[in-house]
C-alpha positions in Angstrom: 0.0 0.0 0.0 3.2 2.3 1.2 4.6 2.1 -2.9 1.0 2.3 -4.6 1.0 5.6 -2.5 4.3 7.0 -3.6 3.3 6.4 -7.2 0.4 8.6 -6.9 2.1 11.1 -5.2 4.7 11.2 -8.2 1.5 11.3 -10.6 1.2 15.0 -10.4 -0.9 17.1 -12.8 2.6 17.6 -15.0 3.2 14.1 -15.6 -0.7 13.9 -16.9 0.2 16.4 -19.3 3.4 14.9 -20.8 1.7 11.8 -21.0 -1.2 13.5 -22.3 1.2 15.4 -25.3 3.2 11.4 -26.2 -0.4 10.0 -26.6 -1.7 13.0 -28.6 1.5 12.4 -30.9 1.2 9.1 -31.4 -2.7 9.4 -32.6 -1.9 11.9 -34.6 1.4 9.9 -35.8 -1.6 6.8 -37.0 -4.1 8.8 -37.8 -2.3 11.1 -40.4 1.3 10.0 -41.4 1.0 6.5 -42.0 -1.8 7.5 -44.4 0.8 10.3 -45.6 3.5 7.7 -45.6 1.0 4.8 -47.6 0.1 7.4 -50.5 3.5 9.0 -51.2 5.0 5.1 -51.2 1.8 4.2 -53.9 2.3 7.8 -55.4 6.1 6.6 -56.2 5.4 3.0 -57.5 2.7 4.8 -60.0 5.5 7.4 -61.0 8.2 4.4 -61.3 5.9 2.1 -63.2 5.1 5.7 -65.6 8.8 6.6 -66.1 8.9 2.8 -67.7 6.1 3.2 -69.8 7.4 6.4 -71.1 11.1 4.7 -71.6 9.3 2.0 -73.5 7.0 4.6 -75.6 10.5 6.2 -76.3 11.9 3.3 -77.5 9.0 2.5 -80.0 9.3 6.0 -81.2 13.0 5.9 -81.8 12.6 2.3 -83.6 9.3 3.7 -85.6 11.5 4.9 -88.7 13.1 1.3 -88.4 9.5 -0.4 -88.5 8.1 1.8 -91.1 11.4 1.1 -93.7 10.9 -2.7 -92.8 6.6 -2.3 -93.5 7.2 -0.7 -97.1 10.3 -3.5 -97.7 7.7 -6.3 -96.8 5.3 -4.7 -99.2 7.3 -4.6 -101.7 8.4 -7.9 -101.6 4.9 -8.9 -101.8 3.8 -6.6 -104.4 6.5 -8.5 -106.7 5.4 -11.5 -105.7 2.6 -10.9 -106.7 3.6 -10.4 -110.1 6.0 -13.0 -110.7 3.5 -15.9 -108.7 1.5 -16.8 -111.5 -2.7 -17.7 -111.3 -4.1 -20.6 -113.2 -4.8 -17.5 -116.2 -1.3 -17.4 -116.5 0.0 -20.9 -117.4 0.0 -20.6 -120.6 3.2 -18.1 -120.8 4.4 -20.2 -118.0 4.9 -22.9 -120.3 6.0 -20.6 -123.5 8.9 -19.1 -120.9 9.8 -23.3 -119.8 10.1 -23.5 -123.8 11.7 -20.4 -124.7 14.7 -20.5 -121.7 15.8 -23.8 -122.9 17.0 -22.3 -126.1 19.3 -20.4 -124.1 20.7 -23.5 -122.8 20.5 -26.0 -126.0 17.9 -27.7 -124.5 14.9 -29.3 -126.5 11.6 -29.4 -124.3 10.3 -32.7 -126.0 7.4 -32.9 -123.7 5.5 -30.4 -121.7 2.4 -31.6 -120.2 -0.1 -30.6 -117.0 -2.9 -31.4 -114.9 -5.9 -29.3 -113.9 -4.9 -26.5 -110.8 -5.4 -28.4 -107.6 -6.5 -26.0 -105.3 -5.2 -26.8 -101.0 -7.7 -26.4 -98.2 -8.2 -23.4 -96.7 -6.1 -21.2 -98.7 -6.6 -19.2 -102.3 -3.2 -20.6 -103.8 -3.2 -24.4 -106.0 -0.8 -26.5 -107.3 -0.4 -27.6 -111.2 1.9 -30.2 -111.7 4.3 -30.0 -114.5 5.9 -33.6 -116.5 8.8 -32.4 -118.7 10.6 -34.6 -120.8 14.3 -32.9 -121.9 16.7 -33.4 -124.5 20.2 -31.1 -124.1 23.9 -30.8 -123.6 26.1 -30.5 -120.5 24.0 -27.2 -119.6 21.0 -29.0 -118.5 21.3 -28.2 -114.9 21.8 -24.8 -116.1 18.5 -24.6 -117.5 16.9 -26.1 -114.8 18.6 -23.7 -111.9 17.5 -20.6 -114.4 13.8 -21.8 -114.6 13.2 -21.9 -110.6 15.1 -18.5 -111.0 12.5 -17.2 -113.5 9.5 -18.8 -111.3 10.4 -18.8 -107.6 7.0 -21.1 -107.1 8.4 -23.9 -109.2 9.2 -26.7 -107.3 11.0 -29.7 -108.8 9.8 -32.8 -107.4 11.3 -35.7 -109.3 14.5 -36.0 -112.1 16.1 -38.8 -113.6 18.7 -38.6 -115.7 19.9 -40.4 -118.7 22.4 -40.7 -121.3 21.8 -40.4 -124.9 25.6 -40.5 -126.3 27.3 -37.9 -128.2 27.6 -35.6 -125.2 23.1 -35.8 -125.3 21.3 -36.1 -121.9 17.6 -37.2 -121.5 16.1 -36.2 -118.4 12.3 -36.8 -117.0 11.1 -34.0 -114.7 8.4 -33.9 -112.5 7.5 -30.5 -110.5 5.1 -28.7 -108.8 3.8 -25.1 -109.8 2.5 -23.3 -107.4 -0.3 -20.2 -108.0 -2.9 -18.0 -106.9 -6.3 -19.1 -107.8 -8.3 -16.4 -109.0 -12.5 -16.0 -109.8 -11.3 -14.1 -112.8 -8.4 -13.3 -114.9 -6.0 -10.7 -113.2 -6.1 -7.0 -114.4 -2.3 -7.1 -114.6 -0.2 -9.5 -116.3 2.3 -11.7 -114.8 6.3 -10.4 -114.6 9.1 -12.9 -115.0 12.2 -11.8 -114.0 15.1 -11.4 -116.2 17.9 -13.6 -115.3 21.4 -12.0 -117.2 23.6 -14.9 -115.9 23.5 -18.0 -113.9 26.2 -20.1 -112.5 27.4 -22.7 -115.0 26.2 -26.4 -113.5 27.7 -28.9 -116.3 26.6 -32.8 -116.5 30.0 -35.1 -117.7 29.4 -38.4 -119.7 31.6 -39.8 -117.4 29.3 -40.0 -114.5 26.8 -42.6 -116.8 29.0 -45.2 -117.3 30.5 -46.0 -120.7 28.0 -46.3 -123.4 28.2 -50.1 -124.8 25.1 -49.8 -126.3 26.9 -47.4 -128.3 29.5 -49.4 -129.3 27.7 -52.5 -129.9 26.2 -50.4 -132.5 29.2 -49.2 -134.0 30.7 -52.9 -134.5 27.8 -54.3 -135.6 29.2 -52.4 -139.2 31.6 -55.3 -139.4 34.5 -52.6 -138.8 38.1 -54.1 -139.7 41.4 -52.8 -140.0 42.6 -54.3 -143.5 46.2 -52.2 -143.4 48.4 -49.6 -142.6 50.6 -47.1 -144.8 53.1 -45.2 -143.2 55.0 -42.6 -145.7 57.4 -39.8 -145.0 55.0 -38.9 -142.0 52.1 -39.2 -143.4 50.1 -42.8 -142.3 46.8 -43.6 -143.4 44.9 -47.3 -142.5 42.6 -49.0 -144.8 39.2 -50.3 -142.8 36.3 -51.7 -143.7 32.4 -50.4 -142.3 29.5 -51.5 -143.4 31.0 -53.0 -146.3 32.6 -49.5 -147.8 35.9 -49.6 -147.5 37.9 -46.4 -147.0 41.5 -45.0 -146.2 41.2 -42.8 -142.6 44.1 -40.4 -141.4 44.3 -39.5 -137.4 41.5 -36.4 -136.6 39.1 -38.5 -139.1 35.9 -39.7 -138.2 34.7 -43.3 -138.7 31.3 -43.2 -138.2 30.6 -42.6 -134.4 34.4 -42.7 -133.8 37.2 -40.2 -133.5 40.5 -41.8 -135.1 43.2 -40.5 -132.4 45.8 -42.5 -133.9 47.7 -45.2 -136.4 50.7 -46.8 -134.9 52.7 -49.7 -137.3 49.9 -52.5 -136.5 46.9 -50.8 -135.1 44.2 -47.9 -135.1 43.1 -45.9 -131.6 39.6 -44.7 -132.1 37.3 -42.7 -129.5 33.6 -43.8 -129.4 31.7 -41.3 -127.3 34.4 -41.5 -125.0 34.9 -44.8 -125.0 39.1 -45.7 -126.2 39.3 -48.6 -128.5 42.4 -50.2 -130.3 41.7 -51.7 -133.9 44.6 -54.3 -134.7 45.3 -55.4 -138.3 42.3 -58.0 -139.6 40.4 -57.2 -136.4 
């Protein structure tokens, strides 16, 4: 009871007010700077959260010239694709330009035939496919590399190669053309590129094997050395083809073979690349 009394009797009027001022700060500290505090921390996220919208709205603006060059590229591209994709209208100078470019390349389009535009699902392009059959020299790849140059829809689906003699390839291609299919013919006319040069792709006899049916049919003339001359460097053989005989000097030609040369007892000929070696009576 003594201590409870001494408590009161330090609890004077001053000490009521001190306490009185801590508690008044401290109700006004919850009841108007946290709020204070709460805002100006929300007020800076939205202000943080603006500056990156503003660095990001900066950065499309700065990359807008960028965007715009790469729009009017892309629409360009497709603008001349759309004049060198051909429709369904336009097969028929397809086919004249297939023709035409293999003159550039001594190639003989034997065979150029097509089926009906198959049109895909879903989409406003078809296919037509193409059957060529070919007839050229050692620039038939050529020809082929400058046609998907000339039609970038072109797509060659099957080749096979053969060989004809005489340096001659025969070659069986199947491709697919791809075009727009269109209600109606276009308003403006399809644009093939022009192609000034294209890199040289040559086929070699070689690669075929040797052609024996080729040389069957050049012994089947009963071919026979009957002799040799040799005078003061100049040396001539006497053979027999096909029952015509005939004298033949090296450089000559003996039907489908190149003479390349006479020694003392025989005759070196070159059929289609083939070396043969003619004895006397044989």
């Amino acid at each position: 009871m003594l201590q409870l009394s001494s408590v009161k009797d330090k609890l004077t009027w001053k000490t009521f007010l001190v306490i009185g001022f801590y508690l008044a700060a401290l109700i006004i500290f919850l009841a108007v700077y946290r709020p204070t505090q709460g805002r100006i921390e929300r007020l800076e996220f939205e202000l943080e959260q603006a500056a990156k919208r503003e660095e990001a709205l900066t950065r499309l603006v700065e990359e807008r010239s960028g965007l715009q060059a790469k729009l009017q590229e892309s629409e360009a591209t497709l603008e001349l694709y759309s004049r060198q994709i051909p429709s369904q209208y336009d097969l028929g100078e397809v086919l004249a330009a297939i023709e035409s470019i293999g003159g550039r390349y001594d190639v003989k389009v034997a065979v150029l035939d097509h089926t009906p535009v198959r049109t895909l699902p879903d989409s406003d392009a078809g296919v037509i496919s193409l059957v060529l059959s070919l007839d050229g020299g050692e620039q038939l790849f050529s020809y082929l590399v400058h046609l998907q140059e000339v039609l970038p829809s072109l797509q060659i689906t099957r080749l096979n190669l053969g060989y004809l003699g005489k340096e001659r390839f025969a070659a069986e291609v199947g491709a697919a053309l791809r075009v727009f299919v269109l209600e109606q013919a276009p308003t403006t006319s399809l644009s093939l590129p022009e192609v000034s040069q294209v890199e040289p792709a040559h086929l070699r006899a070689e690669a075929f094997g040797r052609p024996f049916a080729l040389i069957g049919a050049f012994f089947e003339n009963g071919v026979r050395v009957l002799g040799i001359v040799q005078a003061e460097g100049d040396t001539r053989a006497l053979v027999t083809s096909g029952g015509v005989r005939s004298w033949i000097r090296v450089g000559e030609r003996l039907g489908e073979a190149l003479v390349t040369d006479i020694s003392a007892n025989t005759v070196s000929l070159d059929v289609d690349g083939v070396e043969l070696k003619l004895a006397i009576g044989g």
